[in-house]
C-alpha positions as CSV (number, residue, x, y, z in Angstrom):
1,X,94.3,125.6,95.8
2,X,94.9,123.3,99.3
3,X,97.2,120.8,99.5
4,X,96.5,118.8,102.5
5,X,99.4,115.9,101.9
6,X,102.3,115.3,98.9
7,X,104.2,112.6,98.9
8,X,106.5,110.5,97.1
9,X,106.2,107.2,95.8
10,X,107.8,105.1,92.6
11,X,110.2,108.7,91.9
12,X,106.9,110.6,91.8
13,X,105.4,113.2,93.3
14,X,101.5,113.7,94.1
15,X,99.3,116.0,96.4
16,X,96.3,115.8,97.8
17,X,94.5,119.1,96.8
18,X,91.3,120.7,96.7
19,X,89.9,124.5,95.4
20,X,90.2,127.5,97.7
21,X,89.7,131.4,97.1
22,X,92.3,133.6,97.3
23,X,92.0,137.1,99.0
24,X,94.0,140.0,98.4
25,X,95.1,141.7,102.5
26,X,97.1,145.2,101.8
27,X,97.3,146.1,105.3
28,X,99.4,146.1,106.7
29,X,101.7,144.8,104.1
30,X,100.7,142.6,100.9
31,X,100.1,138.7,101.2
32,X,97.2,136.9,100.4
33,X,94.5,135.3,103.2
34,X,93.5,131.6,102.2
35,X,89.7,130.8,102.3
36,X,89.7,127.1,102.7
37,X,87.5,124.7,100.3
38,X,84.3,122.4,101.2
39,X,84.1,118.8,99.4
40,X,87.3,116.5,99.1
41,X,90.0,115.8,98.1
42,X,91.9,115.3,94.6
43,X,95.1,113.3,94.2
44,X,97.2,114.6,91.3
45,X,100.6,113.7,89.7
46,X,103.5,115.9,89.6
47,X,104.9,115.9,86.4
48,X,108.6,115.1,86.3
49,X,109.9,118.3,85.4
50,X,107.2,120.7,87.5
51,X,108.1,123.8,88.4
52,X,107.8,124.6,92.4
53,X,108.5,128.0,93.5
54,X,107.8,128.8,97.7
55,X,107.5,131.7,99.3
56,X,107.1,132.4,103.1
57,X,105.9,130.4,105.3
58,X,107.2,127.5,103.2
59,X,110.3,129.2,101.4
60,X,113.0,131.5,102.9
61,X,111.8,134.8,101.6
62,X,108.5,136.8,101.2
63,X,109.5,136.4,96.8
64,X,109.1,132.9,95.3
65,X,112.6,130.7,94.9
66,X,113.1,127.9,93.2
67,X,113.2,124.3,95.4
68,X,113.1,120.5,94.4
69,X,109.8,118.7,94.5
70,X,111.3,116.9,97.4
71,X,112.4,119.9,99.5
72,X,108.7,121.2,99.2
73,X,107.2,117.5,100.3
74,X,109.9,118.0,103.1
75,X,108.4,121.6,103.7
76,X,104.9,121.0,103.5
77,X,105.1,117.9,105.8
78,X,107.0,119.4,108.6
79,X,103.7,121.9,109.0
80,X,101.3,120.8,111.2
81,X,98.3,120.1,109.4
82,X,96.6,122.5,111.0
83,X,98.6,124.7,109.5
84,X,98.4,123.6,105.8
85,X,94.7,124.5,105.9
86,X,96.0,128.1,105.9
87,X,98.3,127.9,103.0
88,X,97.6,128.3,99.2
89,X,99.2,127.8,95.9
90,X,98.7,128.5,92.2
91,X,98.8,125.5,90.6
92,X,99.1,124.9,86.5
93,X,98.0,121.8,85.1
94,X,99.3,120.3,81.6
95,X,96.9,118.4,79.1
96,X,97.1,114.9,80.8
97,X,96.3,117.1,84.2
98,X,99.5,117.1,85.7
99,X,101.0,119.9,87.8
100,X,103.7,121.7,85.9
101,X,103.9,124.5,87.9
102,X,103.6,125.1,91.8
103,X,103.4,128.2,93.5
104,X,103.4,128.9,97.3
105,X,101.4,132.1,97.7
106,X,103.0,134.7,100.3
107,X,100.7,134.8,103.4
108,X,101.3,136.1,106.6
């Protein structure tokens, strides 16, 4: 997935996200290459107690870490949106379509 914006409003948290493919690079060292979407769009909800684990370029380290929803709106925000276009995550969804479970993938 893309996220092109998160934000928080009323104690929440919601992204702006849309599909992407993920590409395997080995060479010459393992990280994925993001092949952006076409279409728009999606808002979704962050559910209260989601999961977010970063790894480089938005965490401190090429494995995932734990961080706060609010230190990976922080994150994602200080990117220039040019950027973000480059960047992908795994997201999991719950029943009522919530995010439960964020993860940065490592690119280079």
């Amino acid at each position: 997935m893309q996220i092109r914006e998160g934000w928080t409003s009323g104690g929440r948290t919601y992204l702006s996200v849309r599909t992407a493919r993920k590409v395997a690079v080995t060479d010459p060292h393992e990280a994925w290459l993001i092949i952006p979407g076409e279409g728009p769009y999606t808002t979704v909800l962050m559910a209260a107690d989601a999961r977010v684990l970063l790894s480089v370029p938005l965490g401190d380290d090429s494995l995932a870490h734990p961080y706060s929803q609010t230190e990976f709106v922080n994150r994602l925000t200080a990117e220039p949106s040019a950027s973000r276009s480059r960047l992908g995550y795994d997201l999991s969804f719950d029943g009522k379509g919530q995010v439960t479970r964020l993860q940065s993938l490592y690119t280079s």
